[in-house]
C-alpha positions in Angstrom: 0.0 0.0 0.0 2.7 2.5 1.2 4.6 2.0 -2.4 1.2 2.0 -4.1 1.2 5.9 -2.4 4.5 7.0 -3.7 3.8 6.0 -6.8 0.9 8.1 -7.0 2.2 11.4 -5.8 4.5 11.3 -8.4 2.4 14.0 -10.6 3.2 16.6 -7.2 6.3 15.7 -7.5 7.2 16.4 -11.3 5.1 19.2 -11.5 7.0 21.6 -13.6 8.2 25.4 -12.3 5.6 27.9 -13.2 7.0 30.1 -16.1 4.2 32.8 -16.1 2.2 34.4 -13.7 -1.1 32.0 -14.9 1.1 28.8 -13.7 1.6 30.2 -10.2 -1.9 31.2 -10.0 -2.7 27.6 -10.9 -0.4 26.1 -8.9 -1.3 28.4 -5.9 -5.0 27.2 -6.4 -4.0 24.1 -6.0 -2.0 24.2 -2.7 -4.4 26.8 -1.4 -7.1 23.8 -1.4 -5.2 22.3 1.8 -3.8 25.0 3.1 -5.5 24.1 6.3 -3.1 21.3 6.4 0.0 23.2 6.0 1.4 25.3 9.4 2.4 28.7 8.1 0.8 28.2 4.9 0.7 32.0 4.8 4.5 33.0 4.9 5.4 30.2 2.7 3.6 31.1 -0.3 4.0 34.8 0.3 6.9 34.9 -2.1 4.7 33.6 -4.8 1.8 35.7 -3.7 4.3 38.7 -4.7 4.0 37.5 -8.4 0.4 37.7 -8.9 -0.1 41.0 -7.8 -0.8 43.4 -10.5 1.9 45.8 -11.8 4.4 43.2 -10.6 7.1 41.9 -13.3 7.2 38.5 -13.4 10.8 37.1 -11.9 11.4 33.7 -10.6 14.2 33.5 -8.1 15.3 31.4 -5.1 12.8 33.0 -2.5 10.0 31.8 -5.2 12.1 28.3 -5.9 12.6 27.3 -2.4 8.6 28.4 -1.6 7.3 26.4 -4.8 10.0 23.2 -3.5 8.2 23.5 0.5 4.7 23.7 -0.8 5.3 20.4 -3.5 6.8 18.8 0.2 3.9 20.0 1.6 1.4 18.3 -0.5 2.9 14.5 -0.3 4.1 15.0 3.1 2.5 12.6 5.6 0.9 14.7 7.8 -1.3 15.9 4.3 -1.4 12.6 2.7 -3.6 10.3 4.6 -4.0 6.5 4.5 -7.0 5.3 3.5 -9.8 4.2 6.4 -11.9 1.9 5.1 -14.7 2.9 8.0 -14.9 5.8 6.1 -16.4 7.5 2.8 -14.3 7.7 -0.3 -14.9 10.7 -2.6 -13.1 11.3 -5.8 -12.2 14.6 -7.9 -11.9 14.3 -11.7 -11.3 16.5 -14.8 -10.4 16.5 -18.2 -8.8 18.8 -20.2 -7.9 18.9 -24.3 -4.4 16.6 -23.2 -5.1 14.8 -20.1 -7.0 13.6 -17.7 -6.7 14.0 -14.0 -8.4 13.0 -10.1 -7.8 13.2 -6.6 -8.8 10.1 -4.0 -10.2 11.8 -1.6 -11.1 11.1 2.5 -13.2 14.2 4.4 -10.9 16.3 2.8 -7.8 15.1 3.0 -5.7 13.9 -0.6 -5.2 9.9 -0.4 -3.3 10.0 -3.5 -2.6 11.8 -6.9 -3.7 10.9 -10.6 -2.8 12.3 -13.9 -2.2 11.1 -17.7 -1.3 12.7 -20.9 -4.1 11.9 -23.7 -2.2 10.3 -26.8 -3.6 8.8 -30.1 -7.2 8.0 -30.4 -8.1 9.2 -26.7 -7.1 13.3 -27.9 -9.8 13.1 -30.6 -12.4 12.2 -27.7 -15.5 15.0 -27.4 -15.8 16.8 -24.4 -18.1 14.2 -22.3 -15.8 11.2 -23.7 -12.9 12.9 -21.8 -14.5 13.2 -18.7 -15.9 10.0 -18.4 -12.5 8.2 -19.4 -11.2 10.6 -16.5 -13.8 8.7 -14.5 -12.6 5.5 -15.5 -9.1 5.9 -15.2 -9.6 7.1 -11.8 -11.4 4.3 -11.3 -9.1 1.9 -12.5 -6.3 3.2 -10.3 -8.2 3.2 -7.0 -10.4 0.1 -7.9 -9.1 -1.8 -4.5 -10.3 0.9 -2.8 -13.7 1.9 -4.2 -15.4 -1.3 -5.2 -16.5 -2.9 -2.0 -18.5 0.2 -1.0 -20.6 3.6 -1.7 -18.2 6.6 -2.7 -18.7 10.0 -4.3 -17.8 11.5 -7.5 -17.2 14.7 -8.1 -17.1 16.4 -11.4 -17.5 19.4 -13.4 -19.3 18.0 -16.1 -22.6 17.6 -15.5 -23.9 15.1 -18.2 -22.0 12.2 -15.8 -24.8 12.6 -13.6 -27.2 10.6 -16.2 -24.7 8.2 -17.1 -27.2 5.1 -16.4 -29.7 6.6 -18.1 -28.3 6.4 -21.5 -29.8 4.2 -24.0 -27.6 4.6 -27.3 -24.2 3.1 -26.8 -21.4 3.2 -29.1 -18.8 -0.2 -28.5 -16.3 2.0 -26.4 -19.3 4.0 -24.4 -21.0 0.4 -23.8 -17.2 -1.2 -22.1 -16.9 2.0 -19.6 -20.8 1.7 -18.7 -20.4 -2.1 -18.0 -17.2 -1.2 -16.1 -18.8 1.1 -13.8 -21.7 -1.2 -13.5 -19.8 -3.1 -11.1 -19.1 0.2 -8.6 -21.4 1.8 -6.2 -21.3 5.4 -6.1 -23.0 8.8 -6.4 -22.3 11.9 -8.5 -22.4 15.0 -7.7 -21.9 18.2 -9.7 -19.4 21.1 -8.7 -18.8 23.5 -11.0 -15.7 24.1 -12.9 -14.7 26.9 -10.6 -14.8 25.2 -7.5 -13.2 21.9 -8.6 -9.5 23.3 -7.9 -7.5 20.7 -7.3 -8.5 18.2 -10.2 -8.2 21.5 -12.6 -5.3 22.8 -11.2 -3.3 19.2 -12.0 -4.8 19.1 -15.6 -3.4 22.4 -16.5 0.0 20.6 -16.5 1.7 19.5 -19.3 4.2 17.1 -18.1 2.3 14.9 -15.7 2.6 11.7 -14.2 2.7 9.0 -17.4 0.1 6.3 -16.5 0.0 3.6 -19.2 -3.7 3.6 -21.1 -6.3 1.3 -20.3 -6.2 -0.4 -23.7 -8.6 -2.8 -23.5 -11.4 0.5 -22.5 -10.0 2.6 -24.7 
């Protein structure tokens, strides 16, 4: 379980340093989630809050390295990381973006583990809702140990999910998720894309954590 973990921080771990003033603000969204979590979360970031103010000229240096370096700790560290507690509710965070899929695993709040893949080949000519709900099922897939035996909750920002058993007309690829998920309890709830900042935050990367593709759902 505990190499299972540190195998799925690894997108935290390779995320790339921000260039522009758009990746800090992303990146900042992102940390800002758990900032609860973090003692001093304030003076930390306040070197990267110095870049987002307007008026300011964008210059990273090693006040802004070393903050970006402690909040990346931060987010895989152990006291923000939690095992998972079985006795508990699962809840999951997915998006999709134009090049890859993302999700969170998810326990009252607290990040269980990271998940992220670059879309290659036939999966970056999927529409909008074929994104998202291979998102779904990759998440799925990863944390399947976890979520199978009991009720959890999905989040996501696209609301069509929320009527995925209701759909009648199923191409051969839409018919192999549905079946997949068939065998999953869970319930879905909409958030809007605002408000789902960690799974967008982690699909605005680029270089992310390379998951080999579910083939035989693709």
């Amino acid at each position: 379980m505990v190499c299972m973990l540190i195998i799925k921080i690894k997108a935290i771990e390779e995320w790339p340093t921000p260039k522009n003033v758009g990746k800090v603000r992303s990146f900042h969204g992102l940390t800002s989630f758990y900032r609860r979590f973090v003692p001093n979360f304030s003076s930390i970031t306040s070197p990267l809050n110095k870049l987002v103010k307007k008026d300011v000229k964008f210059e990273w240096g090693e006040r802004q390295e070393l903050a970006f370096k402690q909040l990346k700790e931060n987010l895989i560290n152990v006291l923000i990381l939690a095992f998972p507690n079985f006795s508990k509710t699962f809840e999951i965070k997915c998006y999709a973006s134009g090049v890859e899929i993302c999700g969170v695993l998810l326990q009252e709040g607290h990040p269980i583990a990271y998940f992220s893949e670059k879309l290659n080949g036939v999966t970056l000519n999927y529409n909008t809702y074929y994104k998202e709900l291979y998102a779904l099922v990759g998440s799925l897939q990863t944390w399947e140990q976890y979520l199978v035996f009991k009720v959890f909750v999905i989040h996501s920002d696209h609301e069509s999910l929320k009527y995925l058993r209701g759909q009648h007309k199923l191409n051969n690829r839409h018919g192999m998720w549905i079946k997949y998920l068939e065998q999953f309890s869970f319930v879905i709830k909409y958030k809007k894309a605002k408000t789902n900042v960690v799974a967008n935050a982690l699909s605005r990367r680029y270089s992310i954590f390379s998951k080999q593709e579910p083939k035989s759902l693709v």
